[in-house]
N, C-alpha and C positions, 0 to 999 in steps of 0.2 A: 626779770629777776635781778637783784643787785647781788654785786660782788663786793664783799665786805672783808675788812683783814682781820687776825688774831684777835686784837682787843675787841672788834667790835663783835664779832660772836664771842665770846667770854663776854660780857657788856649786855648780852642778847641772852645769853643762859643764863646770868643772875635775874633781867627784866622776867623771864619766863617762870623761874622757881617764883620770885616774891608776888608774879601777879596769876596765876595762873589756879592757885598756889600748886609745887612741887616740890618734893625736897631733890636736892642736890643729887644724892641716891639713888632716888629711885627717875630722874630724869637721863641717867647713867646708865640704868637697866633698859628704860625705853630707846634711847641711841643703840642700846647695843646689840637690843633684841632685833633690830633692824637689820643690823650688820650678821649678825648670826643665821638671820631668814636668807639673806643674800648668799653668804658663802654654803650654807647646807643645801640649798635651790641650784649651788651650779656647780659644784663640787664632788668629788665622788668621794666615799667613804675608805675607800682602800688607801685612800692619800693620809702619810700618819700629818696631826698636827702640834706643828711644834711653835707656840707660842712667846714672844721675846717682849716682856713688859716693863720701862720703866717705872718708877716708885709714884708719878704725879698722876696726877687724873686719864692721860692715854692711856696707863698702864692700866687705871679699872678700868677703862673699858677694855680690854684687851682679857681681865679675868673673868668678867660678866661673859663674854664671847667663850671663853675656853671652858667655861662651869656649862654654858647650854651646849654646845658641842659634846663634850663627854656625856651629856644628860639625852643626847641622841643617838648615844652608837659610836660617838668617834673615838679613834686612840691619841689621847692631847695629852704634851709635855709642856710644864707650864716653868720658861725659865724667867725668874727674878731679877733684871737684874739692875744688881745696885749700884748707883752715883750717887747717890746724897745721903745723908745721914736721917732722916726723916719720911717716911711717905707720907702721901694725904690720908685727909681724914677719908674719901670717896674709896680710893684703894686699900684702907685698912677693914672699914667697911667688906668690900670684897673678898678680900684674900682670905678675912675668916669664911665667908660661906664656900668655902670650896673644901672644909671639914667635911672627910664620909662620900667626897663623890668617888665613885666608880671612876674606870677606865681613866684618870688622871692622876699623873706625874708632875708634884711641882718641886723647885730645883731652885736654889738661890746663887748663883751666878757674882764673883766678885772678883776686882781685878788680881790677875797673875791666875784665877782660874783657868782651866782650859774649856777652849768652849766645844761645845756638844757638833756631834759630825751630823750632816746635812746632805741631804741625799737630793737624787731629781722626782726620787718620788714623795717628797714631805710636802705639804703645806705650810707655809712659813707665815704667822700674822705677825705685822710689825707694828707695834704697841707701846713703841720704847717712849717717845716725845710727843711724837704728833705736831701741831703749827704753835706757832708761838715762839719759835727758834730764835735769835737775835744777832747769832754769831757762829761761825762755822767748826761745826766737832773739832775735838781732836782728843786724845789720852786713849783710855780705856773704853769711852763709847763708839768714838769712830774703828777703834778693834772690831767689836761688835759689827757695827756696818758691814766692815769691809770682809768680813767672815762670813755676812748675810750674804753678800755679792758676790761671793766666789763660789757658794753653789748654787747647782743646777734646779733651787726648789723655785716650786711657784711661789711667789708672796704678795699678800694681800696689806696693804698698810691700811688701818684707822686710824681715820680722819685726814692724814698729811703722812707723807714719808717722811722717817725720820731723817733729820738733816738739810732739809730742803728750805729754804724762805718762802712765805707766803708770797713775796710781791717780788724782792728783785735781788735775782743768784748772781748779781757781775761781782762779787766778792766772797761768793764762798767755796767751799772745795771739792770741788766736783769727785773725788775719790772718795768724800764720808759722808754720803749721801746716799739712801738705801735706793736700790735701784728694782721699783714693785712691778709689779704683772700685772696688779689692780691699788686703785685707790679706793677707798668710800670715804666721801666729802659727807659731810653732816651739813645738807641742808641747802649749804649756797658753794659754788665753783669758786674757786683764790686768782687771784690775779696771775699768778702764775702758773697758769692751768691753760692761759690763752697763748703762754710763747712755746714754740717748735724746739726749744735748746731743751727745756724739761721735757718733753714727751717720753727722755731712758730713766726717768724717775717715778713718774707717774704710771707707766704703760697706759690699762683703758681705766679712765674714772669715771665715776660713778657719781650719783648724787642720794644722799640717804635722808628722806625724808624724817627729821626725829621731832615734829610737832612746836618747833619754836613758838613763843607768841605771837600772833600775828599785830598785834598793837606796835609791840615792840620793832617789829620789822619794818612796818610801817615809818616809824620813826627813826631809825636808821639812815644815818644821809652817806652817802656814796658818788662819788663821779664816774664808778665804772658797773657797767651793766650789762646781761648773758641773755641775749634777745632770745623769747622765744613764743610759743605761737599764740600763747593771749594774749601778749602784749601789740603784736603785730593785730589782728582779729580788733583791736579796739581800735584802732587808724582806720578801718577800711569804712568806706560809706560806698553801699548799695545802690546800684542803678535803679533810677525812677523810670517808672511806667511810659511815660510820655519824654523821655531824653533822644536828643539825636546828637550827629557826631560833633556838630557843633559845639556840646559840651565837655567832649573831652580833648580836646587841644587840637591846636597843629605845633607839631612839635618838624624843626629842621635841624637834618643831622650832613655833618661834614664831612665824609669818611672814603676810605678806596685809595689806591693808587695800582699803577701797572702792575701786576703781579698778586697784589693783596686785595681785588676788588672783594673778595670773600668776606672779608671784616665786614666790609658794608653790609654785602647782604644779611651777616648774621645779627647784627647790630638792629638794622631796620626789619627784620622777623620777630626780633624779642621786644622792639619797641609795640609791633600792632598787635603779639599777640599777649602783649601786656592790657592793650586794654587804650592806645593813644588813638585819637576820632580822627584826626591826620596828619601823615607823616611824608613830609617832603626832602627828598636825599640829594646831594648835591656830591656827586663827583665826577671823575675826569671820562671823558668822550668813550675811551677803551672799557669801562662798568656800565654805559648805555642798554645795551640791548640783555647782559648778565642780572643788569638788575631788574627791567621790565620783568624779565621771563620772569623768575627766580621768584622775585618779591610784587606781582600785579599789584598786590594791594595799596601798594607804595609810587606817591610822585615821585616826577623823575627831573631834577635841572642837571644836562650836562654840562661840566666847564668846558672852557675856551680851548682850552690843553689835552691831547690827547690822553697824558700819562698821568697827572697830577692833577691834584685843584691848587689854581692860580689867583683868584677873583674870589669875591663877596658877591651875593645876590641882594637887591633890594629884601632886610629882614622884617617889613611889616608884614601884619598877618601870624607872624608866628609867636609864641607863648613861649617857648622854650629851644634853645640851640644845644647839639650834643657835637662833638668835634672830636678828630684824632684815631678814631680805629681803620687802620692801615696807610694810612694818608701819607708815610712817608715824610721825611723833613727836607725836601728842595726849599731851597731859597726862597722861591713862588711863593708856594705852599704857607713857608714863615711868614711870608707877609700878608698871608692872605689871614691868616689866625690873628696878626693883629689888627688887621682891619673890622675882625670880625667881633676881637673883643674891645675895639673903640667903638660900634654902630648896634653894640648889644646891652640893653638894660635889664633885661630878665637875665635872672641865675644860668649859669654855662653847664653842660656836664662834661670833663675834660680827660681825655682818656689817652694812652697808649704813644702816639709820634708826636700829639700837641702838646703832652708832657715832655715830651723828650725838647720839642722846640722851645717851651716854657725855661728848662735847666738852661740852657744857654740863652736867655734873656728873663731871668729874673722880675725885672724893673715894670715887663708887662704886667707883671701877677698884680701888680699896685694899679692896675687899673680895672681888674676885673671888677661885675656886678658881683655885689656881696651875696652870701651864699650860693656863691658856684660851688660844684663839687668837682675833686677830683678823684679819680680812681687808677691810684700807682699802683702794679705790685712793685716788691720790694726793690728789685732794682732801677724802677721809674723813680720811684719815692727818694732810692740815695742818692738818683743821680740831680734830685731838686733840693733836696735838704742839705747834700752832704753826705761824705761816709759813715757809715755809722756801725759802731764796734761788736754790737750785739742785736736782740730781740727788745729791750728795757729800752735802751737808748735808741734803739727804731720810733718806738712809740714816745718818750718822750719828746723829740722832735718833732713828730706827725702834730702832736700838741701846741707845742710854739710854731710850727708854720701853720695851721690851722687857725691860731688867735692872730699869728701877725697879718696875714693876708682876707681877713675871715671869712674863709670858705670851709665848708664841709671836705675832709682826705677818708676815701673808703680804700684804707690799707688793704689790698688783697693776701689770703693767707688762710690756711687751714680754719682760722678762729677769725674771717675777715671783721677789722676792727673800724667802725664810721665814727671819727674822729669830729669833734663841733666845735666849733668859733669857743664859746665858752669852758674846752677844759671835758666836758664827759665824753667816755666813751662807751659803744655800745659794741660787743662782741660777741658773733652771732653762733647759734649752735648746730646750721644746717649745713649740708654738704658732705662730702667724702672722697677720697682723694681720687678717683677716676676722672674727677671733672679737673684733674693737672693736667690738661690737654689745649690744642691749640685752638684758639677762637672763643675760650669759656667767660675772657675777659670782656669780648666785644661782646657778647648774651648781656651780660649783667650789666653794659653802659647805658644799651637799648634796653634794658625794664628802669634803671633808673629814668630815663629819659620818659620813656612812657609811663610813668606814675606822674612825674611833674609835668607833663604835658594836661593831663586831666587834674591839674592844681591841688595835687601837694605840695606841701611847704618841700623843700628841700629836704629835710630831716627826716620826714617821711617816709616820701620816697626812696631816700637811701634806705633806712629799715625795713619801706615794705620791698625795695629791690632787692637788696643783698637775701634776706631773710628767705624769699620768695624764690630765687636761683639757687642758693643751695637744695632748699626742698624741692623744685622741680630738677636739681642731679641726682636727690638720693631716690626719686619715684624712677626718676631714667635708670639706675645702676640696679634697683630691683629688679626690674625689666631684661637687661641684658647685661649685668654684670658691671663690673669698674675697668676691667681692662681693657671694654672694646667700645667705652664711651666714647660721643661726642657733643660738641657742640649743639647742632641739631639737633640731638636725643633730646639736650638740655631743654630747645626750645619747643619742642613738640609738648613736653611736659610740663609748660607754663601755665595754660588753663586747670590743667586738675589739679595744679599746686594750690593755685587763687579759689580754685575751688572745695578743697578739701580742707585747707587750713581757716577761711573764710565763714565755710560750712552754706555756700550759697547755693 
């Protein structure tokens, strides 16, 4: 699914009226009939609703929503209120058919008014702007805001909270910025939907199907995109009748240290039961016997070193190397990562301590095989990029170290974001926060590594790994809940992930 800004759905709703044909009007009614199905479906009716509309286009839909609510039973006050000296034609439209309805109160709201009292039992839609914002309130509308904020009602915003930017808040003001319970997005997620600093603006969003063109969508170009399970469903190719393991890789993972031999074994469980034909593990003397047990189905090289890996193994034979879950950063160890990415020509998957060895040597990255991946979360990622001031400027960087070195960064993160050599990014919609737990990173190095073990491209992989580990935490969290997740849950549920989203 792409993630489109302001203009380009504005851009997308003139393509959809002139080809579809619609008018303007009545494309307004069908958004909003949407929104109205949703709030009356989850809502109770004892909730009074109190509606806050500006004069442009949010605002009709915000009177289309409060005309079918009253026309269901609800008790809706519908306030007006004015910034500009003109409304649209879409909202003039509207505001007359709400002539003769029942149960509705509409109220014209102007500055130096007082505004109307707000209780914890209202319903509040916020209707006033919606996206397209360009610069952060202030006067008479952020009043409004900030009067929305201070009570205790539920609020639903359509389409955008008011105040909010579509793409990137590092300049606006965070005090005049409505702060929802619910969003309803029309259609496609905004970019600013995938960072953690907006989630006390958004609360849970929503996506509202309103029938856009699909020609039109089509045509829409975008660098940034909200993976989700058909798009993942078209990557996959199905095991043939007569395949042995020899067709789906040997893939060598570098992982463990004293203390952390766990990583390993979590790492080489989500590799084989991702689906990799063989998986040979390489750590230190003391994961020996942890791993045989633990993981049978997995080779086994121990190094030289009781506590550490020290050495490189002869890497023919193998298709794909994954390095770095627990491995610790001894000296050894650092040199053993670069021997490993001097004697490596297949793509890397780079994870957790080999990132941390990578931040203090740089200069290696410029030797890595092109499209390695790495998998930071965000404080691996600063400690390689740099500090970084925000969630905007996280990603923007993930972007230029991503083209300058060019390897695939699967930023980890509520909305984990696979970052490509070229500039797009994919931001995925699976997962839930139980899987913030210890080990959930090494799960998801071992399914990337086992997807590109059996030859996916890089890019692949990362979207069917990422894609594929959230849904096998939110199958685990159904199961037993988000507080008492683990790791292991995660990986037990890898097969019925691959299996239910696949449909195989």
């Amino acid at each position: 699914m792409k993630i489109l800004n302001a203009a380009q759905i504005r851009e997308l709703d003139k393509y959809t009226i002139n080809n579809e044909p619609v008018s303007s009007a009545d494309l307004m009614e069908r958004a909003s009939k949407k929104c109205y199905e949703w709030i009356r479906h989850k809502l109770s009716k004892k909730r009074h609703v109190k509606v806050f509309c500006g004069m442009g286009n949010n605002g009709g839909d915000g009177l289309v929503i409060a005309r079918m609510l009253a026309g269901n039973g609800f008790q809706v006050q519908v306030f007006r209120v004015v910034h500009m000296e003109q409304a649209s034609e879409d909202f003039m439209i509207n505001e007359k058919r709400l002539t003769g309805i029942r149960n509705l109160n509409y109220v014209s709201l102007e500055e130096g008014d007082d505004l109307p009292a707000l209780s914890s039992g209202d319903l509040v839609i916020d209707a006033i702007l919606g996206s397209g914002l360009a610069r952060p309130l202030e006067g008479w509308l952020a009043k409004v805001v900030q009067h929305i904020n201070a009570s205790d009602a539920v609020v639903v915003s359509v389409d955008f909270p008011t105040g909010l930017f579509c793409e990137d808040n590092r300049h606006n003001n965070p005090k005049n910025i409505i702060r929802a319970s619910h969003t309803l997005s029309f259609q496609f997620p905004r970019l600013a939907f995938m960072f953690p600093s907006n989630e006390q603006y958004l609360g849970s969003w929503h996506l509202i199907d309103i029938g856009l063109h699909p020609e039109g969508v089509r045509l829409a170009e975008t660098k940034y995109h909200y993976l989700q399970a058909s798009d993942i469903r078209m990557l996959y190719r199905h095991r043939r009748k007569f395949a042995h393991k020899g067709h789906f890789g040997h893939a060598y993972l570098m992982a463990g240290s004293y203390g952390k031999v766990g990583a390993a074994i979590l790492s080489a469980r989500a590799a084989i039961r991702t689906g990799a034909g063989l998986l040979t593990v390489h750590l230190p003397q003391c994961g020996y016997q942890s791993i045989q047990t633990a993981v049978p189905e997995a080779m086994c090289i121990p190094d030289q070193h009781p506590h550490f890996i020290s050495e490189v193994p002869d890497l023919n034979g193998y298709n794909v190397a994954g390095v770095g879950p627990g491995t610790g950063t001894d000296e050894q160890t650092a040199r053993a990562l670069k021997l490993l990415i001097q004697n490596t020509t297949t793509p890397m998957v780079i994870d957790a301590d080999a990132l941390n060895i990578l931040s203090e040597n740089l200069t290696w990255c410029g030797f890595l095989p092109k499209s390695s991946v790495f998998t930071p979360h965000p404080g691996e990622f600063d400690r390689i990029a740099g500090k970084t001031t925000d969630d905007h400027d996280r990603l923007d960087k993930a972007v230029e170290l991503a083209h300058r070195f060019q390897v695939f960064i699967v930023l980890k993160g509520a909305h984990t974001v696979i970052v490509c050599p070229d500039g797009r990014c994919y931001f995925n919609s699976t997962g839930n926060p139980g899987m913030a737990t210890g080990g959930s990173g090494d799960v998801l190095t071992g399914m990337i590594l086992g997807w590109m073990a059996q030859n996916y491209t890089p890019l692949h992989a990362c979207l069917l790994g990422v894609y594929l580990h959230g849904r096998a935490g939110d199958l685990a969290a159904s199961r037993k809940g988000q507080e008492g997740l683990t790791a292991s849950d995660v990986i037990e549920q890898i097969p019925k992930a691959i299996k239910t989203t696949m449909r195989v």
